[in-house]
C-alpha positions in Angstrom: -8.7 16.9 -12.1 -10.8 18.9 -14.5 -8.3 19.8 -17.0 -7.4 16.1 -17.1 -7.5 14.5 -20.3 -8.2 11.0 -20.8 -7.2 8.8 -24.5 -9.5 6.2 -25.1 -7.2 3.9 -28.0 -10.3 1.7 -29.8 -8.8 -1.4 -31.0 -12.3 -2.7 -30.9 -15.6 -1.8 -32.1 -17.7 -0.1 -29.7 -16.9 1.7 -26.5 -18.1 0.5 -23.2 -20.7 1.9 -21.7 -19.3 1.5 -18.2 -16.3 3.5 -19.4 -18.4 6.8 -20.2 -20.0 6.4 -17.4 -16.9 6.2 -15.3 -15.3 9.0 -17.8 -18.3 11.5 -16.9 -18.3 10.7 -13.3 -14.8 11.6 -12.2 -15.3 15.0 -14.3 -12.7 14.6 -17.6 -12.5 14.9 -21.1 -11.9 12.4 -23.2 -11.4 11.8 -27.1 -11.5 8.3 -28.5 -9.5 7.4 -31.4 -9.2 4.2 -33.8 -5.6 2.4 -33.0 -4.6 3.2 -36.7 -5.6 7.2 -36.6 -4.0 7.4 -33.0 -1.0 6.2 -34.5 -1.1 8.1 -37.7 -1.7 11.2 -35.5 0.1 10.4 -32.7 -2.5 11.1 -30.6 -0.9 10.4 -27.1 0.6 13.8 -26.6 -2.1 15.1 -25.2 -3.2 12.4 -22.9 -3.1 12.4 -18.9 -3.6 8.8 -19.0 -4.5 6.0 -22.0 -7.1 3.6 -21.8 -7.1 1.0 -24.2 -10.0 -1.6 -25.7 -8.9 -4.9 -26.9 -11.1 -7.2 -28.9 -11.2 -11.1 -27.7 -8.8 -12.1 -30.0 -5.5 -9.5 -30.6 -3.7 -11.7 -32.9 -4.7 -9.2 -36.2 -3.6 -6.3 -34.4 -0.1 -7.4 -32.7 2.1 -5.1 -34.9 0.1 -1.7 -34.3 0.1 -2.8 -30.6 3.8 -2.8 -30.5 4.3 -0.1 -32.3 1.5 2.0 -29.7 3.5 0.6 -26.7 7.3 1.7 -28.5 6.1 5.1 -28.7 4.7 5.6 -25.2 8.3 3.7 -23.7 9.3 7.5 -24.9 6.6 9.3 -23.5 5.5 7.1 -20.7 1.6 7.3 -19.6 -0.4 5.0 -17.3 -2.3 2.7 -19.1 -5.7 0.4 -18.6 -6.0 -2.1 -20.4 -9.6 -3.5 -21.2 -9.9 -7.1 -22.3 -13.2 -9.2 -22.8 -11.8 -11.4 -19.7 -9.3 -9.5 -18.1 -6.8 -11.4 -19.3 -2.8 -10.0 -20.6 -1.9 -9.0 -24.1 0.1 -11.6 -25.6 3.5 -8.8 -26.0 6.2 -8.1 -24.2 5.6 -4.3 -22.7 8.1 -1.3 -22.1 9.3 -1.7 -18.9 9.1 2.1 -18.7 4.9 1.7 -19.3 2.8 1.3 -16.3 0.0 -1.0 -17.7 -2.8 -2.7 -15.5 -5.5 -4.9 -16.9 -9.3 -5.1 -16.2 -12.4 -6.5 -17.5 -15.4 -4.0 -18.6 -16.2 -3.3 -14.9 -19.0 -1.4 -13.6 -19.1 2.2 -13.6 -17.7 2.7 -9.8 -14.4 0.5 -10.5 -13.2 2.2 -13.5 -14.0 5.3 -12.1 -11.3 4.2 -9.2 -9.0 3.4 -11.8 -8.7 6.0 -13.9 -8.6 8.2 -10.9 -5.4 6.4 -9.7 -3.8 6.4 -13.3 -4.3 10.3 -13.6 -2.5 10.8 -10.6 0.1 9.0 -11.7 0.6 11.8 -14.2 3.3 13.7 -12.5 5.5 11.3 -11.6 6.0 9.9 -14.5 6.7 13.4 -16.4 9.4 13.8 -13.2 10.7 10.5 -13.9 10.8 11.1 -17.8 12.4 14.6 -17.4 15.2 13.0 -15.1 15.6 10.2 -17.6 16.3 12.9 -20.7 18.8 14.5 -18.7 20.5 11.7 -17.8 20.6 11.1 -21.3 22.4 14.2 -22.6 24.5 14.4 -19.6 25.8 10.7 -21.4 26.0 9.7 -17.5 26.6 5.8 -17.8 24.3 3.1 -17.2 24.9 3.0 -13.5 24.6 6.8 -12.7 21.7 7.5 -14.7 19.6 4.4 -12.7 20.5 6.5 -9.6 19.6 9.5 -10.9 15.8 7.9 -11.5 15.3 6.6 -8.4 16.6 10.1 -6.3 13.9 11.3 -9.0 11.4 8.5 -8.2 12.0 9.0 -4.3 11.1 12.7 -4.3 8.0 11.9 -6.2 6.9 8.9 -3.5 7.5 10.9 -0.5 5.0 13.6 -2.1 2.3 11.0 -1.9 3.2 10.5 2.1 1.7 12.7 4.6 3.5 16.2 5.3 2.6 16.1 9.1 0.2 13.4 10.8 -2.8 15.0 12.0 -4.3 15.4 15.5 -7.7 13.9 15.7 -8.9 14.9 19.3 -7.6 13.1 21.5 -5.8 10.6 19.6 -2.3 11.9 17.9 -0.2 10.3 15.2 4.0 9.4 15.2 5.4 7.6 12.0 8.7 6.5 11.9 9.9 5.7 8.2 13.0 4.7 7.2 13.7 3.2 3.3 16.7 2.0 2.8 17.2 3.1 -0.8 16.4 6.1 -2.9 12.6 4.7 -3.4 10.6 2.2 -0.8 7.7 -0.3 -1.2 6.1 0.8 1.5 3.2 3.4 1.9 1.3 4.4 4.8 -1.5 7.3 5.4 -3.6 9.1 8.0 -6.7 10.5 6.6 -10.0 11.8 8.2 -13.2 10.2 7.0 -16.0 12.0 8.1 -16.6 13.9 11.7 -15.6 10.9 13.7 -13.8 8.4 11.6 -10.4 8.2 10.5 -8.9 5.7 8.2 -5.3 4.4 9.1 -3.4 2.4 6.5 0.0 0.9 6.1 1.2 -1.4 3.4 4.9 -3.1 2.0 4.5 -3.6 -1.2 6.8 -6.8 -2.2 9.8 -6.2 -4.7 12.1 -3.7 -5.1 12.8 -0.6 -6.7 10.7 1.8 -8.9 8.1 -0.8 -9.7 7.0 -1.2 -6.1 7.4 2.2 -5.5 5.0 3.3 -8.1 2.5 0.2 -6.8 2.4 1.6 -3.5 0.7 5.3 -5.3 -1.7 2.8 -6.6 -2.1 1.0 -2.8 -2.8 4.5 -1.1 -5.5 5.2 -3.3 -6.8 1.7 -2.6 -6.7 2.2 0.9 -8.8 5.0 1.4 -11.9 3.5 2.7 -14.8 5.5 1.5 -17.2 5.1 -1.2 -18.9 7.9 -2.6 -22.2 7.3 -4.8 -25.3 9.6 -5.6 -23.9 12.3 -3.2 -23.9 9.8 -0.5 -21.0 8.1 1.2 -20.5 5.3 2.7 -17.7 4.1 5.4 -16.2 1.1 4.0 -15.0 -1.8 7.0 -11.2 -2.6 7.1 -11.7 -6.4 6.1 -13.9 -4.7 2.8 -11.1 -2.4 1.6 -8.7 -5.4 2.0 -10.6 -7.8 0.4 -11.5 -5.3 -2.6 -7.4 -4.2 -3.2 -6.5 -8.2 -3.0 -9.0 -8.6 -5.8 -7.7 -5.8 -7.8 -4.2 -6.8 -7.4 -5.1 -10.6 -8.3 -7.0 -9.2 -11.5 -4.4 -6.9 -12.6 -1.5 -9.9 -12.6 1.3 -8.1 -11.8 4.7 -9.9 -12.2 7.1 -7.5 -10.7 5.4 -7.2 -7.9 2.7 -9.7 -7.2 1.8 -9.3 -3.6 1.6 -6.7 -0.6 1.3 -6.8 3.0 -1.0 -4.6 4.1 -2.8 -3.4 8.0 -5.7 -0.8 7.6 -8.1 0.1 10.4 -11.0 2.6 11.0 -10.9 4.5 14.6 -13.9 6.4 15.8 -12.7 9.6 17.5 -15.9 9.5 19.5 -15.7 6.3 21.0 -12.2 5.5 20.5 -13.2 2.0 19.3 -10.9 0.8 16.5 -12.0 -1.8 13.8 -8.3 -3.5 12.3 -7.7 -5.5 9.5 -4.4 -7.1 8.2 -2.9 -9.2 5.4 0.2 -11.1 5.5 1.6 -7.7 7.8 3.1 -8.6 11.6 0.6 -8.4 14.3 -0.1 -4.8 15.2 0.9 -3.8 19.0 -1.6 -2.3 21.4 0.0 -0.9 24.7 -2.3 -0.2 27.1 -1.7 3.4 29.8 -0.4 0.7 32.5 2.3 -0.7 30.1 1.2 -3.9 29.0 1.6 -5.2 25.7 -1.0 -7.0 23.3 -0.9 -8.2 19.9 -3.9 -7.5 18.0 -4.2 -10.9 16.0 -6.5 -10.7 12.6 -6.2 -13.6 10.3 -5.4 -12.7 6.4 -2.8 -13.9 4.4 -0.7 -11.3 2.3 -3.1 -8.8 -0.8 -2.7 -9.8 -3.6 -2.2 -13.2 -4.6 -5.4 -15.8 -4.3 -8.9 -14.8 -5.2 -11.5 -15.4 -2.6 -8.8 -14.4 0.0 -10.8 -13.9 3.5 -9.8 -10.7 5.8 -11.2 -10.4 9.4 -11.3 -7.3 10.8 -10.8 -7.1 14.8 -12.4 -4.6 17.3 -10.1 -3.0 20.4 -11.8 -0.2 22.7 -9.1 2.1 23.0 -9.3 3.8 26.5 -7.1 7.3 27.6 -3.1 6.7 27.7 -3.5 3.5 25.7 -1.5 3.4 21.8 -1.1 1.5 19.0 1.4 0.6 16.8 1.1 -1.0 12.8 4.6 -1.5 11.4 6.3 -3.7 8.4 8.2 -6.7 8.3 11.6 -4.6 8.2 11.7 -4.4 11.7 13.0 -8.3 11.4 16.2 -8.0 10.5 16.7 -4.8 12.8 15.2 -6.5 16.1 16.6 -9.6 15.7 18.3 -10.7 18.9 21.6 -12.8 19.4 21.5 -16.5 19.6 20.1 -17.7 23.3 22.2 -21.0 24.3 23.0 -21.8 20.7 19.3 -21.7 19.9 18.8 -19.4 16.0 17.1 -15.7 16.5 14.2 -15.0 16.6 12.5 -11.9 15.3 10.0 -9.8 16.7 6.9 -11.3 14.7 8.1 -14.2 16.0 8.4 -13.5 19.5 4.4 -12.2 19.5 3.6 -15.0 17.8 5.4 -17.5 20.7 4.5 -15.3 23.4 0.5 -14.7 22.3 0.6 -19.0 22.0 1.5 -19.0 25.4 -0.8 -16.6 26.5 -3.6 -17.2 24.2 -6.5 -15.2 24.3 -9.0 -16.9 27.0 -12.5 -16.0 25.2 -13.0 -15.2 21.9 -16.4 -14.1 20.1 -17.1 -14.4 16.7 -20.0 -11.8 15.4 -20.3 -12.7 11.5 -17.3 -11.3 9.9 -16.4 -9.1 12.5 -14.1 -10.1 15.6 -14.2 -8.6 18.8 -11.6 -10.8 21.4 -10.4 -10.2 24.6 -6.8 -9.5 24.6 -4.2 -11.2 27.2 -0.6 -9.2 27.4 2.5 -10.9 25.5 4.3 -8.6 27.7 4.0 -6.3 30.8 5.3 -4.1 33.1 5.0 -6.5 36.0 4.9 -10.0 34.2 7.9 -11.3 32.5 8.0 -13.8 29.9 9.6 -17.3 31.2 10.7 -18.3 27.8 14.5 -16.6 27.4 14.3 -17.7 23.6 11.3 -15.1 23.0 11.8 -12.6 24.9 12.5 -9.0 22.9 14.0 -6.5 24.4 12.4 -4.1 22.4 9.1 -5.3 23.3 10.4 -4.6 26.9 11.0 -0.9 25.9 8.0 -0.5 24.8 6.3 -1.6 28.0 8.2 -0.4 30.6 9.3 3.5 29.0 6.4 3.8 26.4 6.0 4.4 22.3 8.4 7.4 21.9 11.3 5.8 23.8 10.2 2.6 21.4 10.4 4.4 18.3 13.9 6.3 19.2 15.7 3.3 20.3 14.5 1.9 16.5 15.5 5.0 15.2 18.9 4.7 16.8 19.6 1.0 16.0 18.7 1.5 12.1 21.4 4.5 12.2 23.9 2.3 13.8 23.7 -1.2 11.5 23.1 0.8 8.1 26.4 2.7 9.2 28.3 -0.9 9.9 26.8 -2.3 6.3 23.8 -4.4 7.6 21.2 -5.6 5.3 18.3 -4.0 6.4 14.8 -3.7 5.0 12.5 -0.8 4.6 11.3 0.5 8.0 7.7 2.0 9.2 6.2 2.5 11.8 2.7 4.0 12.8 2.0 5.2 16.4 -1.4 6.2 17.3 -1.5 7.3 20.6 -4.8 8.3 23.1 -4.5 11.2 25.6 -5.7 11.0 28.8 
């Protein structure tokens, strides 16, 4: 990032002091420029990413705003927007422009920001190149929207983990399967120090290349450490959730306004793991004798009412015991037949019948955080009496264990995309502990 080059577009009079701040700390140059002389100049060319400061009222400058967001539909750049309030310009923007708003925030938040919009430097060159070439190919309409999102999947799958790591004793499986070129959803495995690692998985809502480039955005949300003065700090699952709903909410996004989201912190040491989730299915613990629990932690889904409580849960992990996070896709692919002209129900579903019927006998609340004692939806020797919820894919995983789980999902998503299904996007985390 130190040959990254930031434009700072003044459409007001002085430039935040936050901003410089933020600037300086993530290590990049900057110039600033007056929105007349960047436009005279065309000073865009050089920039990694654009920030732009807006005056309260923007009705005096509407013309030169249109005209700055008309050039950079050509050249695309990731954009934040500074407002007094936070609040959107009153224009209709380039599809093509990434734009996200803010308010003058302190120092640590823009520095986030700016990070994540500098990042998004590469892909949009990729997807720009593929759009010119499309262009003097004189592809039609439909081909060249292909060719972008073949473009715009290769560019999402560089954000995704090569290879999960090994962390000791514990070991990582993923299972992702999008159903188009491009997929809202976004997971990562990352180390956070000597004995933490931070496990996130998200689905953003929408479609497309729009939720595709949210979910670069959502990773960098989702990484769980703050940095300050040389000092770090180890940010709780129900913190990073609660701080990525409040960005989302103050960024106002329209195409894609919401996001389902699990992360967790796991200490390699202890094996304890700390799990938070919004508006995401229950994550699945099965423990080394083959029962099956659902890890409930209220939170509705990121992204759409301020003030949004998360609640993070604790689960000691012991050796031969896993966990698995996954997205709402595996609905549609789990979904049994009618039982005795009753309508299907879906896996989420079925844990959420089956964990009322077997609701958790003591549960202690410690402040914000959770820690409950789990009672199986399903096991080994215990078998639901309810034929209306009972899964037989939950029964895979208890009785023949996560990697005969995972290939019979693999398997069954080969199988009804072949026959034309409608299916969603697919993933799956498996974190496993050897004994």
């Amino acid at each position: 990032m130190s040959h990254a080059h930031v434009q700072v577009i003044l459409a007001d009079d002085a430039v935040p002091e936050a901003l410089r701040a933020a600037l300086t700390q993530i290590g990049v140059s900057a110039s600033f420029w007056r929105l007349g002389e960047a436009l005279q100049h065309d000073a865009t060319k050089s920039a990694d990413a654009i920030v732009l400061v807006t005056p309260t009222d923007t009705s005096g400058i509407a013309r030169p705003l249109r005209l700055l967001f008309d050039r950079l539909a050509e050249r695309p750049r990731a954009m934040l927007v500074l407002t007094a309030d936070g609040g959107r310009l009153p224009l209709e923007l380039p599809a093509a422009v990434p734009v996200t708003y803010g308010r003058r925030h302190a120092e640590s938040d823009l520095a986030t920001r700016l990070a994540v919009l500098l990042e998004m430097r590469p892909a949009l060159d990729t997807l720009h190149r593929g759009l010119l070439a499309t262009r003097r190919s004189g592809q039609n309409t439909t081909r060249r929207y292909i060719g972008q999102l073949r473009l715009a999947g290769q560019v999402q799958r560089q954000f995704l983990p090569e290879a999960l790591p090994v962390f000791g004793r514990v070991t990582c499986d993923v299972l992702f399967r999008p159903v188009d070129y491009v997929s809202g959803d976004i997971y990562d495995v990352h180390r956070l120090d000597e004995d933490h690692v931070g496990i996130a998985l998200a689905d953003a809502s929408g479609h497309g290349i729009p939720a595709a480039l949210l979910t670069v955005y959502i990773k960098r949300a989702l990484r769980g450490k703050e940095i300050e003065h040389g000092r770090y700090r180890i940010l709780a699952p129900d913190e990073v959730l609660t701080r990525l709903n409040e960005d989302l909410v103050d960024a106002q996004l329209t195409e894609c306004p919401f996001v389902a989201a699990v992360y967790a912190v796991l200490n390699t040491r202890t094996l304890e793991l700390s799990l938070a989730r919004g508006g995401a299915p229950f994550p699945l613990l099965r423990t080394a004798d083959g029962e099956v629990h659902a890890i409930e932690s209220p939170g509705g889904v990121v992204g759409v009412a301020p003030g949004e409580s998360f609640v993070a849960r604790q689960v000691q992990l012991e050796p031969g015991d896993s966990v698995l996070i996954y997205t709402d896709g595996i609905e549609r692919l789990l979904a049994p037949q009618p039982v005795h002209g009753q309508p299907p129900v879906g896996l989420t579903r079925a844990v959420e019948r089956l964990t009322g019927v077997r609701r958790r006998a003591h549960e202690q609340d410690d402040g914000d955080v959770a820690t409950a004692t789990l009672e199986p939806v399903v096991s080994t020797l215990a078998c639901p009496a309810d034929p209306a919820t009972d899964n037989p894919w939950l029964r895979t995983l208890s009785r023949c264990g996560v990697d005969a789980a995972l290939r019979q999902l693999d398997r069954r998503q080969r199988t009804l995309r072949r026959m034309g299904c409608p299916l969603d996007d697919l993933t799956v985390l498996a974190l496993r502990v050897t004994h």
